[in-house]
N, C-alpha and C positions, 0 to 999 in steps of 0.2 A: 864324789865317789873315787874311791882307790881302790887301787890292782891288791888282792890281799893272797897271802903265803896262806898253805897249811897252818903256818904255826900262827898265825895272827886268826885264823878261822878257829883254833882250837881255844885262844883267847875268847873270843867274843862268844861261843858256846858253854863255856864256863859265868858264863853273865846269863844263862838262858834261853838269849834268845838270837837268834843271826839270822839277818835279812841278807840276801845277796841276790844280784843278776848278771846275767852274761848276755848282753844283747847279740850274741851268734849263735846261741842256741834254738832251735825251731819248737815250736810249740808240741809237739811230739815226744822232741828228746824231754823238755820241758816234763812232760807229765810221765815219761818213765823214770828219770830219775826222782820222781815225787814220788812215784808208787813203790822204788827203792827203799829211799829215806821211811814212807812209812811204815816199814818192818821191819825196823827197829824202833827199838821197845824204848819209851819216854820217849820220843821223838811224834812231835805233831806239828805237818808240813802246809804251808798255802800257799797258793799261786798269786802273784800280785798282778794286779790289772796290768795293762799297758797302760801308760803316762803319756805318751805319744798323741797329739790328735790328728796325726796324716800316717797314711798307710805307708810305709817304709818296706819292700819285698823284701830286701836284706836285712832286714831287721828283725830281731826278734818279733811274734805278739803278744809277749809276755812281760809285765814288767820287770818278772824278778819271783824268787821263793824267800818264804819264809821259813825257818825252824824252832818250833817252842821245843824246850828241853830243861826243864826246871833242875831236873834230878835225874841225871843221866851215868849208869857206870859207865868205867876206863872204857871196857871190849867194844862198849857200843858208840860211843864214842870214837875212839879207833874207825871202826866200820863205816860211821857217817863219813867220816873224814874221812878215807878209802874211796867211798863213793863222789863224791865230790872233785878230791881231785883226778877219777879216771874222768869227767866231765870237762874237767881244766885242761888235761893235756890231749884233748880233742879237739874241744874249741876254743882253748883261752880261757886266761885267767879271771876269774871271779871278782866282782868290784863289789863291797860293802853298801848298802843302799838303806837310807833311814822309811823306814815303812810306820 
């Protein structure tokens, strides 16, 4: 897993599909910025398990989100990416994770 830029997120969305997690974000932030993401339009989001098999309190209990985007316009695009990183520069940068 790698620390991944904007601009390396906008790569891997132009392939489809971008998994990513941020193990400081709490399962809360976790599922609002999913309910974000889901409204935008081609954008279909999932929560990855935890991977972890010990309870970690600092730790995320999420493993991570996914993003299907087969066929996604610029605007909305833009928007994910928006979203995303007001998520980074709260809690840290985003690591690319193979789901």
């Amino acid at each position: 897993m790698s620390l991944v830029s904007n601009d390396w997120l906008g790569l891997k969305l132009n392939e489809g599909r971008l998994c990513i997690e941020n193990n400081r974000l709490p399962l809360a932030v976790y599922r609002e910025a999913t309910s974000q993401l889901r409204q935008i339009a081609g954008a279909d989001v999932e929560l990855l398990p935890q991977r972890s098999l010990e309870f970690e309190y600092r730790q995320s209990q999420v493993g991570g989100l996914c993003v299907h985007c087969p066929e996604m316009e610029a605007e909305d695009r833009n928007r994910l990416l928006a979203i995303l990183d007001y998520y980074a520069q709260r809690y840290g940068a985003w690591r690319l994770v193979t789901a």
